[in-house]
N, C-alpha and C positions, 0 to 999 in steps of 0.2 A: 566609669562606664556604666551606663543603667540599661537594664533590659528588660524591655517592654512588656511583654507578656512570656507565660510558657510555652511549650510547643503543644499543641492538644489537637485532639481528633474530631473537635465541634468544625462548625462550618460557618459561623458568622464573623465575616471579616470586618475589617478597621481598614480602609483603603487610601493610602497617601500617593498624590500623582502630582508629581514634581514638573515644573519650568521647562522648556527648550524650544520654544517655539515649534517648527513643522514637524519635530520628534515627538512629539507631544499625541501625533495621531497615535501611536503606538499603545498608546493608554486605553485604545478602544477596542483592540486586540488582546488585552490584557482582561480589561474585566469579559470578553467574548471567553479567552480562557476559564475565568472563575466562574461565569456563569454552567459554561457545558461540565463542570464538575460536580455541580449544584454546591457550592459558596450561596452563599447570601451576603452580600454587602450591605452593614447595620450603619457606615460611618464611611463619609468623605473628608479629607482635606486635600486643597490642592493648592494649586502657585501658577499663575500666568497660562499657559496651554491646560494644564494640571487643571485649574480651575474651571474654566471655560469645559472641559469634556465630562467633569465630575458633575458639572450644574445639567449640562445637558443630561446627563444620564439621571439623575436624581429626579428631572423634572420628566422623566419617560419621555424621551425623545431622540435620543441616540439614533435609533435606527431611520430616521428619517435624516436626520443629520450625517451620517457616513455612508448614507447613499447619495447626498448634495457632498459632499466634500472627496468623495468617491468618482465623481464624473467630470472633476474640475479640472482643465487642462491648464498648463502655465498661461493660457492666452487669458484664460478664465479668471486666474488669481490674480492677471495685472488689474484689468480692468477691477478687481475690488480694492488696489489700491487709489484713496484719495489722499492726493497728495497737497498739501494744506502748506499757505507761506510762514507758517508762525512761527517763530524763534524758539516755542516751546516742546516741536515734534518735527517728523516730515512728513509724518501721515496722519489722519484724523480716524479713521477702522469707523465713519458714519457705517458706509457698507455693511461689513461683516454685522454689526450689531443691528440693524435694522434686519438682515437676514434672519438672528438669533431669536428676535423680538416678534416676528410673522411665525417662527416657531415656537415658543416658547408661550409666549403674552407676556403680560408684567404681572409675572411670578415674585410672591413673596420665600424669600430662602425657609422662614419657621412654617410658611405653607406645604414645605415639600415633605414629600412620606419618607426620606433619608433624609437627614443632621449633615449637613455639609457648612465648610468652613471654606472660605476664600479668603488667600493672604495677599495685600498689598504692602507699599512702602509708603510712611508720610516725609516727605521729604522736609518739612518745617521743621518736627521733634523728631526726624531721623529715626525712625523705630516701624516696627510692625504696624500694622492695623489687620487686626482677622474680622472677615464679615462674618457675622451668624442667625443674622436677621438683617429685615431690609429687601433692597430692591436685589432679583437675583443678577440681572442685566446691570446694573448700574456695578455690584462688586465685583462680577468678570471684566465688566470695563477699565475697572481703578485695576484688575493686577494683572489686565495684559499690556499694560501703557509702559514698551520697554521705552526708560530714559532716553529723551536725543530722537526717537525713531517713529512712535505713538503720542500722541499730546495728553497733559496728564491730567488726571480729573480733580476737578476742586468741589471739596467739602465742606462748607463752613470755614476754617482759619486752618485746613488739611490741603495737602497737593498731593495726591496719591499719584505714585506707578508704579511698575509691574514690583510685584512680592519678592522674586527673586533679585531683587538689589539685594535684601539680607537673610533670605528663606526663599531658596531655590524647592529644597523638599521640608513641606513643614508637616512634620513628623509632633511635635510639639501639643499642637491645637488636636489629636486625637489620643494622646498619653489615657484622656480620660473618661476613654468608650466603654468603660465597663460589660457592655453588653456583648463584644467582641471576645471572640476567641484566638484570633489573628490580626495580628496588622501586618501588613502587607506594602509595601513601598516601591514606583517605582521612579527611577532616578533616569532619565533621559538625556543627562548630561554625561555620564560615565565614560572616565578615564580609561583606556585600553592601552596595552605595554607595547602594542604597532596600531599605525593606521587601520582603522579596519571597516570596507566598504557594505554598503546596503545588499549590495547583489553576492557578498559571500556570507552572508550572513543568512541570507534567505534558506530555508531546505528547498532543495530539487524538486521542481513540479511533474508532475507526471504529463507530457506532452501533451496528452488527448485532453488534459485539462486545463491546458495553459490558453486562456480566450486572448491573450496580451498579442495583435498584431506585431510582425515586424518593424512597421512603423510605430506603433507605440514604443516596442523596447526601444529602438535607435533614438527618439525624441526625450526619455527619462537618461539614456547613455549620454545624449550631447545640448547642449547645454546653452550655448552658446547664442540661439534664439532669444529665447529668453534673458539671459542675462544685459541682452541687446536694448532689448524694450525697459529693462530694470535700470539700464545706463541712462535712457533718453529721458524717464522721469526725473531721478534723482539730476539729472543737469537743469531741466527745470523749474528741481527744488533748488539747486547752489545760487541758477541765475536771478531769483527770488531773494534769496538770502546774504545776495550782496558779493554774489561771483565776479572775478571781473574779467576771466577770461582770459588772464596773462601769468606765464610762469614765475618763477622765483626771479629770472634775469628779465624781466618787462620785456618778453617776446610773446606774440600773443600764441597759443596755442594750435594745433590743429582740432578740429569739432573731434577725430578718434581718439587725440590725446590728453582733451579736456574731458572726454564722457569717462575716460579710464580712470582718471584721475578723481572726479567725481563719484563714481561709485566706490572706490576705495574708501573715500570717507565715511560714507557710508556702513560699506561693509567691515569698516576695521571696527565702527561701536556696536555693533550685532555680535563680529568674531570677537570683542576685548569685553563684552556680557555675559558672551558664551563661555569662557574659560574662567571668568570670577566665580561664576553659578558653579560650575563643575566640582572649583576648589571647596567654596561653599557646601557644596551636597556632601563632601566627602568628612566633615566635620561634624554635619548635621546625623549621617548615619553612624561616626563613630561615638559620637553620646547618647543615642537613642537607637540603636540597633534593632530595625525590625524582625520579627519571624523569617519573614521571607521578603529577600530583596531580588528585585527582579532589574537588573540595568544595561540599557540603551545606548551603547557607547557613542561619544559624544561626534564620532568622524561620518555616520553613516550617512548624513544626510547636513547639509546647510542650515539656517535658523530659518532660511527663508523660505525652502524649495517646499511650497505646501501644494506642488501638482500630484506631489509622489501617495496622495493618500491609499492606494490599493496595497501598496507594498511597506509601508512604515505598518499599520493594521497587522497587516501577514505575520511582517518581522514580531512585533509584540504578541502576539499569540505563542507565536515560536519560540520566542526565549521564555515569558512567563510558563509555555509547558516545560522547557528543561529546569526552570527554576520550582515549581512545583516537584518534580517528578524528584529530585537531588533531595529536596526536602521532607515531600510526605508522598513516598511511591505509593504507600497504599490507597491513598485520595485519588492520588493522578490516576492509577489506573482504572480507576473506574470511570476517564471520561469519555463520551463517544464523538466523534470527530464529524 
């Protein structure tokens, strides 16, 4: 086991923000934590969401970005999915990046005033590729491309997607920030010894503060909307991809029991990503054990549910303060809320 750095009383961190898709918002509550302590973040690495939130922030843009991902309602996320016929994805993320890209511009990563690393996967020689220069849009692209789900991006004689195929938390690509006093880790796939929900995990808001309508809460409680619309695409992607519309016994289906069956496919390569990554993250921290690890347990939230951004944010402030405060009360306490 190797361990990273010492504990120390400086304040410039090493920042690793791991894979999970919509858990991945929680990364933006985390560094909202580091910042109200005054941390200074010297060093990014990230992985699929990880990536995407570390570049936003690196390029100073975050706060306009969690104010767009902040007011997205599930009607709002479908409409960003395109849904693409290719054998290679079911979705093309055109959307999302042309979003990033109105934000951002075509930012180079060695232009940024933070060293950030993004990890993809080559799926030719089977092995990492970390970005550390280059287009910063083009390597959020190559390592949000989850396999089967994102179409993946070709480089030259490379087929990159999403990083977390073999580096969920790439801890690794900042071993050597010398100029950090912390590294700092957060795993958003995290194993938990019971199921454990977003809404117990939250702290108690204080009434006169809680702006969340009743009809907001009941809409993030049920689901079922949504998942409805998320049926009727993916039947358009099967019936694309060569569905035919007939069960195992050549009886044709009903349209409720072909869309059920259709998103399951779906969702079972999202759920069978989600549980590699987790096992993954949990090897990657026991050889490189950062200062402070801060984790997301992997039940709170779906890969997909990216309506929920107000309360994944919450949730990551809230656990990076109990994970600070266990760690270095004296830092914690000094931050104001």
């Amino acid at each position: 086991m190797t361990q990273l750095t010492h504990m120390s009383s400086g304040k410039k961190v090493a920042l690793v923000l791991g894979s999970g898709g919509a858990r991945g918002y929680a990364h933006i509550g985390v560094i909202e934590a580091l910042e109200a302590r005054g941390f200074e973040i010297v060093s990014i690495s990230g992985c699929s969401m990880g990536a995407l939130i570390g570049g936003i922030y690196a390029s100073g843009k975050l706060p306009e970005y969690r104010e767009w991902v902040c007011n997205l309602d599930y009607l709002d996320v479908l409409r960003l999915v395109d849904v693409t016929w290719s054998p290679m994805g079911a979705m093309r993320a055109n959307k999302i990046m042309n979003k990033l890209e109105a934000l951002v511009g075509d930012v180079l990563i060695e232009d940024l005033p933070i060293p950030v690393t993004t990890v993809a996967t080559d799926l030719v020689r089977q092995r990492e590729v970390w970005f550390q220069s280059g287009s910063l849009l083009r390597a959020i692209r190559a390592s949000i491309a989850i396999p089967g789900v994102i179409t993946p991006v070709s480089m030259g004689d490379q087929m990159l997607v999403d990083g977390g195929l073999l580096n969920p938390l790439p801890i690794m690509p900042i071993v050597a920030a010398h100029d950090a006093d912390l590294v700092i880790a957060v795993n958003v796939t995290a194993h938990s010894p019971q199921p454990v929900s977003l809404e117990e995990l939250l702290p108690k808001e204080r009434e006169e503060n809680d702006s969340r309508t009743a009809l907001e809460r009941e809409r993030d409680a049920n689901m079922g909307g949504w998942m409805s619309d998320v049926r009727e695409a993916t039947k358009r992607l099967w019936d694309g991809l060569g569905g035919n519309g007939e069960d195992d016994d050549g009886e044709e289906e009903t349209p409720e029991a072909r869309g059920k069956r259709e998103w399951s496919r779906l969702g079972m390569i999202l759920e069978s990503f989600d549980i590699t990554q987790a096992a993954l993250a949990k090897y990657k921290i026991a050889g490189y054990p950062p200062d402070v690890l801060i984790e997301i347990p992997k039940t709170v939230c779906s890969t997909h549910e990216f309506h929920r951004a107000k309360d994944l944010i919450r949730l990551g402030r809230h656990l990076a303060d109990e994970a600070l405060e266990r760690r270095m009360p004296g830092i914690a306490s000094d931050a104001t809320e």
